[in-house]
ROTIZA-351523 format. One record per residue: x negated, z, y of N, C-alpha, C, O, CB in turn; residue in three letters; residue number from 1. Coordinates in steps of 0.05 Angstrom, whole numbers, plus 5000, padded with zeros to 4 digits. Glycine has a CB too. Layout:
N
pt n_x=X, n_z=Z, n_y=Y, ca_x=X, ca_z=Z, ca_y=Y, c_x=X, c_z=Z, c_y=Y, o_x=X, o_z=Z, o_y=Y, cb_x=X, cb_z=Z, cb_y=Y, resn=ALA, resi=NUM
...
This chain:
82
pt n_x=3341, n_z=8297, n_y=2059, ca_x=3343, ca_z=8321, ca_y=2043, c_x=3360, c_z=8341, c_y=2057, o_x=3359, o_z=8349, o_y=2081, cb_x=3314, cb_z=8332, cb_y=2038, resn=UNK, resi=1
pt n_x=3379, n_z=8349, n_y=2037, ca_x=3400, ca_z=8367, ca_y=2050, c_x=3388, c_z=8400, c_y=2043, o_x=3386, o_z=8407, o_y=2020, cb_x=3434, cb_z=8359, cb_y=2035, resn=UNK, resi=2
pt n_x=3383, n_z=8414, n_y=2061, ca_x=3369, ca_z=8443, ca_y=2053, c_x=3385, c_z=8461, c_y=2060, o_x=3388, o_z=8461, o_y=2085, cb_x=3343, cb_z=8450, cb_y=2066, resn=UNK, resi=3
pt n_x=3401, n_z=8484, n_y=2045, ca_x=3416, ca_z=8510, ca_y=2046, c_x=3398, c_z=8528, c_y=2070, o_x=3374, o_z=8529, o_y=2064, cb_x=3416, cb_z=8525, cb_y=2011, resn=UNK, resi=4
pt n_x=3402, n_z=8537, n_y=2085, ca_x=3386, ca_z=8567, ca_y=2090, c_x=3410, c_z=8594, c_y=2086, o_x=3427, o_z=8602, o_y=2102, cb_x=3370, cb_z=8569, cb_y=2127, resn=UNK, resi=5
pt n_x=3404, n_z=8605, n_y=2057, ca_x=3411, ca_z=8616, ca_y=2051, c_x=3411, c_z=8643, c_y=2058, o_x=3392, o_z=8654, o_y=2048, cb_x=3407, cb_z=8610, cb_y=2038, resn=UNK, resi=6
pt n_x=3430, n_z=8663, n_y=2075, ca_x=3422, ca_z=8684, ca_y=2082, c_x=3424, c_z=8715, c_y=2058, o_x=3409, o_z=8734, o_y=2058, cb_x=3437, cb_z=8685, cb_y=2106, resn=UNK, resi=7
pt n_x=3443, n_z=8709, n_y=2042, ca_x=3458, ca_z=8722, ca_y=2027, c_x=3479, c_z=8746, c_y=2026, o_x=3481, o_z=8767, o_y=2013, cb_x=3443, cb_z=8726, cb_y=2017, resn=UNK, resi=8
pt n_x=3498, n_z=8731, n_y=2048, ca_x=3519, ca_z=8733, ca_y=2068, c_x=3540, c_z=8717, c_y=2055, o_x=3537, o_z=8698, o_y=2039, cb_x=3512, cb_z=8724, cb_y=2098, resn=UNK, resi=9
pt n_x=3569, n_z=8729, n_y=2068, ca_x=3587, ca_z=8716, ca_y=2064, c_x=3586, c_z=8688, c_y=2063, o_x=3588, o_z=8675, o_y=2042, cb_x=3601, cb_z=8722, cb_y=2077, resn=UNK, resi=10
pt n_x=3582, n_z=8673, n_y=2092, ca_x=3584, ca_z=8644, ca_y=2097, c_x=3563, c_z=8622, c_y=2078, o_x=3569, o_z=8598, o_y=2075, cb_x=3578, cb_z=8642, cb_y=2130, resn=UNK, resi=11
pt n_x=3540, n_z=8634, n_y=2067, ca_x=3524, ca_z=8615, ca_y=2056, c_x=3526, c_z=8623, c_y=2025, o_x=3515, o_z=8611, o_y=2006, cb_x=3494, cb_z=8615, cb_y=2069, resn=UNK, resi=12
pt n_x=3543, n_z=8645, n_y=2022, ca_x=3537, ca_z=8645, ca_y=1992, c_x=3570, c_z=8630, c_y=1981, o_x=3575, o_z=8623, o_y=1958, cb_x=3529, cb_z=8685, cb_y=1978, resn=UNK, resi=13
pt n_x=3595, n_z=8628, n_y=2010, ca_x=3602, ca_z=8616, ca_y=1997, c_x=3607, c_z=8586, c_y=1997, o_x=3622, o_z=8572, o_y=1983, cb_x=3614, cb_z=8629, cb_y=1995, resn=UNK, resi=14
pt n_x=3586, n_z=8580, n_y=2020, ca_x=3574, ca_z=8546, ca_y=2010, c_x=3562, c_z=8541, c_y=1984, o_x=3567, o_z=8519, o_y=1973, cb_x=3550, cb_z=8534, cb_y=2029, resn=UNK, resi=15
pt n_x=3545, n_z=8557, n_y=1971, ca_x=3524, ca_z=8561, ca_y=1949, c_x=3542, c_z=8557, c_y=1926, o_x=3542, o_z=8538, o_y=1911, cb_x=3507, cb_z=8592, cb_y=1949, resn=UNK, resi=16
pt n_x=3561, n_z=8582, n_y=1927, ca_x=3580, ca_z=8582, ca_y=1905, c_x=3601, c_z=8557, c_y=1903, o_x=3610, o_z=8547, o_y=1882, cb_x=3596, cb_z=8607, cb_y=1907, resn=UNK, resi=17
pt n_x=3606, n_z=8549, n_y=1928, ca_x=3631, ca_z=8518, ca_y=1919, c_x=3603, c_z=8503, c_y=1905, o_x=3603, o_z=8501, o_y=1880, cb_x=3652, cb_z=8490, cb_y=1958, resn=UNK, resi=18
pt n_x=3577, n_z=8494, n_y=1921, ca_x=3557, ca_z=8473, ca_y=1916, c_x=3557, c_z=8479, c_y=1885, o_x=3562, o_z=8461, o_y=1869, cb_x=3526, cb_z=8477, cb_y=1933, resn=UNK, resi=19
pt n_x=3553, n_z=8506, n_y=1877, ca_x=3543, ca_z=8499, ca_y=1845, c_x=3566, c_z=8504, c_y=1825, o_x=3562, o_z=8508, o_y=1801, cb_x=3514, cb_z=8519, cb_y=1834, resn=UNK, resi=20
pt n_x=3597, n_z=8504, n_y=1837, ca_x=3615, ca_z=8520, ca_y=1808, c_x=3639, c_z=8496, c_y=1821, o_x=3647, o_z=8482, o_y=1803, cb_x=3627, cb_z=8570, cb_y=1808, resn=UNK, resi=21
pt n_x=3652, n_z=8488, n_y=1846, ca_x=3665, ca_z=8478, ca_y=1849, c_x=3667, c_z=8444, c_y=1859, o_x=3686, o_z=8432, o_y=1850, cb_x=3673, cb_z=8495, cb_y=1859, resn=UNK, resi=22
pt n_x=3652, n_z=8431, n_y=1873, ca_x=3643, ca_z=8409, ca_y=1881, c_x=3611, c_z=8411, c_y=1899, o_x=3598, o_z=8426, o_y=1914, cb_x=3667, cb_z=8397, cb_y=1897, resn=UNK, resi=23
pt n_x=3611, n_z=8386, n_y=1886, ca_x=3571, ca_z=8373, ca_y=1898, c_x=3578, c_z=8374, c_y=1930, o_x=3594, o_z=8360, o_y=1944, cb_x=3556, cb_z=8323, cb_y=1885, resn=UNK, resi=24
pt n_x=3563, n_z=8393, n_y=1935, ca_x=3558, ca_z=8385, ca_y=1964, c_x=3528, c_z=8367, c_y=1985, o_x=3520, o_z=8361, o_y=2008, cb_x=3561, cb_z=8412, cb_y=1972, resn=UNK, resi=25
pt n_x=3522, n_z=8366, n_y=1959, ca_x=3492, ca_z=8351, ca_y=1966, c_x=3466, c_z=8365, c_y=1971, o_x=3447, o_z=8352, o_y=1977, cb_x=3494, cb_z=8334, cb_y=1991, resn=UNK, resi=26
pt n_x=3464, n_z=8390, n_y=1970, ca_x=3455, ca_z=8410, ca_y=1971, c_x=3424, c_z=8404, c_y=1957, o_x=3422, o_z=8411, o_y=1933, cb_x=3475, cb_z=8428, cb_y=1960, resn=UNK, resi=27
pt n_x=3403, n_z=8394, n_y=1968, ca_x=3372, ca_z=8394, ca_y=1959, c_x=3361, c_z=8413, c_y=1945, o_x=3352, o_z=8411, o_y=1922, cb_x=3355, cb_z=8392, cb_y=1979, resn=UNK, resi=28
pt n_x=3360, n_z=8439, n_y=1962, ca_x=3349, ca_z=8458, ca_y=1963, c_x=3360, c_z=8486, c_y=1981, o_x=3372, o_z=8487, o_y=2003, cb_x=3327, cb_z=8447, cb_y=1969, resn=UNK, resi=29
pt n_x=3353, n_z=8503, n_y=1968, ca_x=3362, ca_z=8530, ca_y=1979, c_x=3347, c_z=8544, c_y=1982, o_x=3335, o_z=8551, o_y=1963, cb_x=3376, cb_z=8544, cb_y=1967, resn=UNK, resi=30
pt n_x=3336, n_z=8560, n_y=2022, ca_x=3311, ca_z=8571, ca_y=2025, c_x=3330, c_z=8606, c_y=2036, o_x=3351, o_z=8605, o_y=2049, cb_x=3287, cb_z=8547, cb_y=2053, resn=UNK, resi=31
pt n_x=3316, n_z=8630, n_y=2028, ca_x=3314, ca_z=8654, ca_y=2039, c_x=3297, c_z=8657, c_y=2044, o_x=3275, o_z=8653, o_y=2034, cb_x=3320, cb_z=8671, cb_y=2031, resn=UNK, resi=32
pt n_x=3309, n_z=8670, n_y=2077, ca_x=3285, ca_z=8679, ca_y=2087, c_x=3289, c_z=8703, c_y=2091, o_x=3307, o_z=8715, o_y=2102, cb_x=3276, cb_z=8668, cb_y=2110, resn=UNK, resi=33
pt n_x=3264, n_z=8712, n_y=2077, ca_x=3263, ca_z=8752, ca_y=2071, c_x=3253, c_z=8770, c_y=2096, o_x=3229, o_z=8776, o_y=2097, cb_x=3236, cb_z=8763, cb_y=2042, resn=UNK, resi=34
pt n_x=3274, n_z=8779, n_y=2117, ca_x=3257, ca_z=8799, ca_y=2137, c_x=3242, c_z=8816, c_y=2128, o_x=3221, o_z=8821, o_y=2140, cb_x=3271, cb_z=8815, cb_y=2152, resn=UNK, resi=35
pt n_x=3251, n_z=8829, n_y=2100, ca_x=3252, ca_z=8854, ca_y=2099, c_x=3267, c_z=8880, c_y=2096, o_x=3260, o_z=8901, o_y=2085, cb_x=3246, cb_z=8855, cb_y=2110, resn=UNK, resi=36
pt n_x=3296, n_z=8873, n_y=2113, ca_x=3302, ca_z=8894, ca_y=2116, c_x=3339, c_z=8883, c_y=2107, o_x=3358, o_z=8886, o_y=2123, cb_x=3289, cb_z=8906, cb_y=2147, resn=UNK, resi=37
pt n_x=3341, n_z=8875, n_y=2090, ca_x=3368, ca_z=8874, ca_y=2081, c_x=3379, c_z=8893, c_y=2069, o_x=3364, o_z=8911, o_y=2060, cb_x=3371, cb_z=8855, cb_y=2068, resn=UNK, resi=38
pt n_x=3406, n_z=8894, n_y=2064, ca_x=3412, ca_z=8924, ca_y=2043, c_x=3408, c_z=8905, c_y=2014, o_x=3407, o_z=8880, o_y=2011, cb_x=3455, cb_z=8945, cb_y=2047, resn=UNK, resi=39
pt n_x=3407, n_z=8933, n_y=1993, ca_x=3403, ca_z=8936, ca_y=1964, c_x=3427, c_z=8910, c_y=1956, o_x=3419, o_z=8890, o_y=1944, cb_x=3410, cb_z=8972, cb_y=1950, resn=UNK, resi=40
pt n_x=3453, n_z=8913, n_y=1962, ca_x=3476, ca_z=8898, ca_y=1952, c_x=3470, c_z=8865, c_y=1961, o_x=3479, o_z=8848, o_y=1946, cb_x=3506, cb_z=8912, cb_y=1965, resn=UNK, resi=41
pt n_x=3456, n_z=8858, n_y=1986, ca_x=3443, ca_z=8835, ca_y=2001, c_x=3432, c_z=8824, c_y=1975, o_x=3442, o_z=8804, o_y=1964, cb_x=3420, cb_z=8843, cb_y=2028, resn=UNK, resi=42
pt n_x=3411, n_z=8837, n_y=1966, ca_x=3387, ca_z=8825, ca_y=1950, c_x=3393, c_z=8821, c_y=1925, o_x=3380, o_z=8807, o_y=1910, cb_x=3364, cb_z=8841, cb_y=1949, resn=UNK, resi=43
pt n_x=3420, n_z=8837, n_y=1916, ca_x=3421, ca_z=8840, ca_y=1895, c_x=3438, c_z=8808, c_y=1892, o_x=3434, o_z=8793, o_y=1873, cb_x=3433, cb_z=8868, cb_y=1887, resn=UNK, resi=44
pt n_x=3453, n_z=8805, n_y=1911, ca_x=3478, ca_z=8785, ca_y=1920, c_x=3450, c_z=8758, c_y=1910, o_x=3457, o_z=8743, o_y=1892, cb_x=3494, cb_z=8790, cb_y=1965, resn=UNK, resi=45
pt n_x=3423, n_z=8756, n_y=1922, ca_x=3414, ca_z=8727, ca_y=1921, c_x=3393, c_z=8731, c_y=1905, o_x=3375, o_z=8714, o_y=1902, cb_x=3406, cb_z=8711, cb_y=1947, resn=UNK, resi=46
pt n_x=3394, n_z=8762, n_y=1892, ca_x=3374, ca_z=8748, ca_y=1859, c_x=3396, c_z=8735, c_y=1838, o_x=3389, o_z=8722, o_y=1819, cb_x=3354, cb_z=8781, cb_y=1835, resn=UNK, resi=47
pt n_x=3428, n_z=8742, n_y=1843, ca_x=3448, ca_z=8731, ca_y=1830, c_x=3445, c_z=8696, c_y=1838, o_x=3434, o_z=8680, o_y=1823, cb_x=3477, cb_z=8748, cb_y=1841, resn=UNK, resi=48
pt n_x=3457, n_z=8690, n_y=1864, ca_x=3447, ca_z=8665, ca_y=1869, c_x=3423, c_z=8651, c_y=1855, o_x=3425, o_z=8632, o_y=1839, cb_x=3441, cb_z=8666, cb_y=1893, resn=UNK, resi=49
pt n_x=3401, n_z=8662, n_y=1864, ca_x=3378, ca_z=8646, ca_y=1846, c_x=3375, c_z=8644, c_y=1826, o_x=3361, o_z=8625, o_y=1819, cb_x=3358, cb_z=8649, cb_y=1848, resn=UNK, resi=50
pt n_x=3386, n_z=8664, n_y=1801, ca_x=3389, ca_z=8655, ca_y=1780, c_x=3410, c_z=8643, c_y=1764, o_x=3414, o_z=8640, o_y=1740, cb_x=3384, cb_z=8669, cb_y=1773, resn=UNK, resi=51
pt n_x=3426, n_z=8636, n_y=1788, ca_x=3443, ca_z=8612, ca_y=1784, c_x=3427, c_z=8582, c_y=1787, o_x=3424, o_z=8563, o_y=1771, cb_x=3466, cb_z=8615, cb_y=1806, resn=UNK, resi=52
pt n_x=3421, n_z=8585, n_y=1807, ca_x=3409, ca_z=8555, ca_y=1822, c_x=3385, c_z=8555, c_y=1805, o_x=3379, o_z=8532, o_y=1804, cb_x=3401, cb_z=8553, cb_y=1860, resn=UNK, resi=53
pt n_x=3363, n_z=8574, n_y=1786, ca_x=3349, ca_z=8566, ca_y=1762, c_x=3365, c_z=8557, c_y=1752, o_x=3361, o_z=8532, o_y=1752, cb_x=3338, cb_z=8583, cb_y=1747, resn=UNK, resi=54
pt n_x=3389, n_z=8564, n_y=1738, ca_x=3403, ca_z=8550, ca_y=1712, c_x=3417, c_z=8515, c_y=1717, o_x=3422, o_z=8496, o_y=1703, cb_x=3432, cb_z=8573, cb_y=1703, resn=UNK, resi=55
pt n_x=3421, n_z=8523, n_y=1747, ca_x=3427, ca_z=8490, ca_y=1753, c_x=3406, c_z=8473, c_y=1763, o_x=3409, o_z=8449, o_y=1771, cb_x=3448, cb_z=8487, cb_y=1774, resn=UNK, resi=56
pt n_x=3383, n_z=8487, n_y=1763, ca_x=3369, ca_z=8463, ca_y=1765, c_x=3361, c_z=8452, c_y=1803, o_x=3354, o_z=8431, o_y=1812, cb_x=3390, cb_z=8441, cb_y=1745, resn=UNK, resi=57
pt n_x=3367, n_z=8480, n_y=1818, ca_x=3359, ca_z=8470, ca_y=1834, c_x=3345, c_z=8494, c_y=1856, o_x=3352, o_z=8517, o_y=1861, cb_x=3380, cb_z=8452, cb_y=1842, resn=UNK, resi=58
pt n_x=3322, n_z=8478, n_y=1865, ca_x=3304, ca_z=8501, ca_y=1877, c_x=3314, c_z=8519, c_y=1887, o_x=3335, o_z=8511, o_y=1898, cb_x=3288, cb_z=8496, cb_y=1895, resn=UNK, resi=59
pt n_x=3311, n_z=8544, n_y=1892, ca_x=3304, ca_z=8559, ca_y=1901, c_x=3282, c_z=8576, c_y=1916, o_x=3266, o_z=8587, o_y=1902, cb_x=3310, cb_z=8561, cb_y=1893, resn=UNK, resi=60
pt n_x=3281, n_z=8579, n_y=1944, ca_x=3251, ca_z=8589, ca_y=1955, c_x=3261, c_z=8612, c_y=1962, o_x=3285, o_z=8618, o_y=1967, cb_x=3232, cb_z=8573, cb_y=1981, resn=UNK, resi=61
pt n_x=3237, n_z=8627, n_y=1961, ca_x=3242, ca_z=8653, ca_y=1979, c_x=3223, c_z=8666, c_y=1999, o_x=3209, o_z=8684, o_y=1989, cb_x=3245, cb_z=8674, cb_y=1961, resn=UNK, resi=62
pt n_x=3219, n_z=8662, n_y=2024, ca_x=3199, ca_z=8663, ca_y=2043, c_x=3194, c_z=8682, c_y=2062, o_x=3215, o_z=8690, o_y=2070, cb_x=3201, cb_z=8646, cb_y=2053, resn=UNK, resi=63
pt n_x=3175, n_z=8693, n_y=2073, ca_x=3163, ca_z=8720, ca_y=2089, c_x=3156, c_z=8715, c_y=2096, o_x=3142, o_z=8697, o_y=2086, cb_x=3154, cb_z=8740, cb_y=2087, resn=UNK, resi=64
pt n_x=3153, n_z=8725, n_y=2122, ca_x=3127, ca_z=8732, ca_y=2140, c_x=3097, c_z=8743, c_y=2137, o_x=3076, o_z=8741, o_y=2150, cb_x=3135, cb_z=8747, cb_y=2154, resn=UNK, resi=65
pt n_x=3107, n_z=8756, n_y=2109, ca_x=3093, ca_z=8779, ca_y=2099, c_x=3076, c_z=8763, c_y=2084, o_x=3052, o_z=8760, o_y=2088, cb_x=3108, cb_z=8801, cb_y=2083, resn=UNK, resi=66
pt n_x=3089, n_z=8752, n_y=2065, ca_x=3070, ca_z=8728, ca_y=2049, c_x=3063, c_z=8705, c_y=2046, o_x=3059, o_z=8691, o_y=2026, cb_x=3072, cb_z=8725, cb_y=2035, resn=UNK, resi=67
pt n_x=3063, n_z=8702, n_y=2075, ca_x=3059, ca_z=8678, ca_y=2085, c_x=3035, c_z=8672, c_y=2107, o_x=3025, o_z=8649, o_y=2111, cb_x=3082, cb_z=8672, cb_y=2095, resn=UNK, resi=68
pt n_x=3027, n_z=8703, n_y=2123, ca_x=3005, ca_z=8706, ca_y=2127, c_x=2976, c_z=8693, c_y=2123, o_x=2962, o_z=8694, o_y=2103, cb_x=3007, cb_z=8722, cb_y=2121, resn=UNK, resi=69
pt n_x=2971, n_z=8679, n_y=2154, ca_x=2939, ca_z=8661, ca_y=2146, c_x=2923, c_z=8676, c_y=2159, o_x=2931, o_z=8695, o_y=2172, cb_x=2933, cb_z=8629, cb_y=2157, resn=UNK, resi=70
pt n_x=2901, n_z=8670, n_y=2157, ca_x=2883, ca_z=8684, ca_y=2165, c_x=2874, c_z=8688, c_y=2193, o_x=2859, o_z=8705, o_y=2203, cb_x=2867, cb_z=8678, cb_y=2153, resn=UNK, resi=71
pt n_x=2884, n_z=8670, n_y=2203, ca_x=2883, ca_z=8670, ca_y=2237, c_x=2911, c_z=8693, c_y=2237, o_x=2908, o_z=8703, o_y=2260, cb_x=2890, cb_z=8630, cb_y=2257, resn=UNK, resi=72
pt n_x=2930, n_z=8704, n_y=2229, ca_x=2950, ca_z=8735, ca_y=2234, c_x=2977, c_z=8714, c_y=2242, o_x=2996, o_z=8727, o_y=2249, cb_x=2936, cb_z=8764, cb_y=2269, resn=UNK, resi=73
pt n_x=2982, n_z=8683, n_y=2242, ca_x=3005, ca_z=8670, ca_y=2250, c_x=3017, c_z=8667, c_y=2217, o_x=3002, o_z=8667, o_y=2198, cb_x=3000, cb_z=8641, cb_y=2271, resn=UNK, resi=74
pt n_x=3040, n_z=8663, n_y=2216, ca_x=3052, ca_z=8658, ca_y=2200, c_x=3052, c_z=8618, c_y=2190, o_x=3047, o_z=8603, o_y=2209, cb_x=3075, cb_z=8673, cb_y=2211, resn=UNK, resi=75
pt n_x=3056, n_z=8605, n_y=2167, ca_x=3050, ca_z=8590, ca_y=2152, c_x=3061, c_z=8576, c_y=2170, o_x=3048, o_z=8560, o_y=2183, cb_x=3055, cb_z=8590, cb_y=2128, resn=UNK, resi=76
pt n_x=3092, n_z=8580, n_y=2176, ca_x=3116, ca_z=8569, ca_y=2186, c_x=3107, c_z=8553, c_y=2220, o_x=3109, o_z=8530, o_y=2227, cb_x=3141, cb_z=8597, cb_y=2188, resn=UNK, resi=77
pt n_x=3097, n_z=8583, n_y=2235, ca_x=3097, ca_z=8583, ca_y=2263, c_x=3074, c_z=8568, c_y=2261, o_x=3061, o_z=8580, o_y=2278, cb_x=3097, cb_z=8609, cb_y=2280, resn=UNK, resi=78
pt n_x=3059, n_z=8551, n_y=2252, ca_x=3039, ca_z=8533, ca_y=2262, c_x=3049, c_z=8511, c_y=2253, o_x=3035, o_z=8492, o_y=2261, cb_x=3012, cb_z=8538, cb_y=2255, resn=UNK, resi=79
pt n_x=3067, n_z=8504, n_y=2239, ca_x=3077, ca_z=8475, ca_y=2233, c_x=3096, c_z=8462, c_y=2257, o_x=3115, o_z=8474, o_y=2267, cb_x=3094, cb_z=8474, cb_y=2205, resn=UNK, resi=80
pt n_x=3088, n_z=8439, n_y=2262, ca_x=3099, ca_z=8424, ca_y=2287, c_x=3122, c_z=8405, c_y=2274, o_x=3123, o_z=8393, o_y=2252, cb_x=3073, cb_z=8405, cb_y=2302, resn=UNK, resi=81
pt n_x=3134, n_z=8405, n_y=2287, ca_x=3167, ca_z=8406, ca_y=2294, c_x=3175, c_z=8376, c_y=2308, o_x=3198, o_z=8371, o_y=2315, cb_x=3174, cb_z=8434, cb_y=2319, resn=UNK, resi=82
């Protein structure tokens, strides 16, 4: 499985954009990961993206720290082994 980590930055949006308008890049899935603290034009840049990759048909995640929270205070991520 080939997985994007999408920042919603120059360099990955314009892998994103050849993957879905110009040639298959093999592209599985496309994950953001949300600090928090991006600017307004950032977010605005990969709700554009994702409602691209809805229309084509290919996932999109969008992931936090924030909401990802278990109940032991570690994150979902940081307890999965590697």
């Amino acid at each position: 499985m080939r997985i994007l980590s999408f920042g919603g930055g120059v360099d990955s949006s314009a892998i994103l954009y050849t993957h879905l308008f110009i040639e298959d890049l093999g592209i599985d899935q496309v994950i953001f990961s949300d600090t928090g603290a991006e600017s307004q034009g950032t977010y605005d840049n990969i709700a554009q993206f994702k409602e691209w990759c809805d229309i084509a048909g290919l996932p999109f995640q969008i992931v936090s720290a924030r909401a990802a929270r278990s109940p032991t205070g570690f994150s979902r991520m940081a307890q999965c082994r590697f």
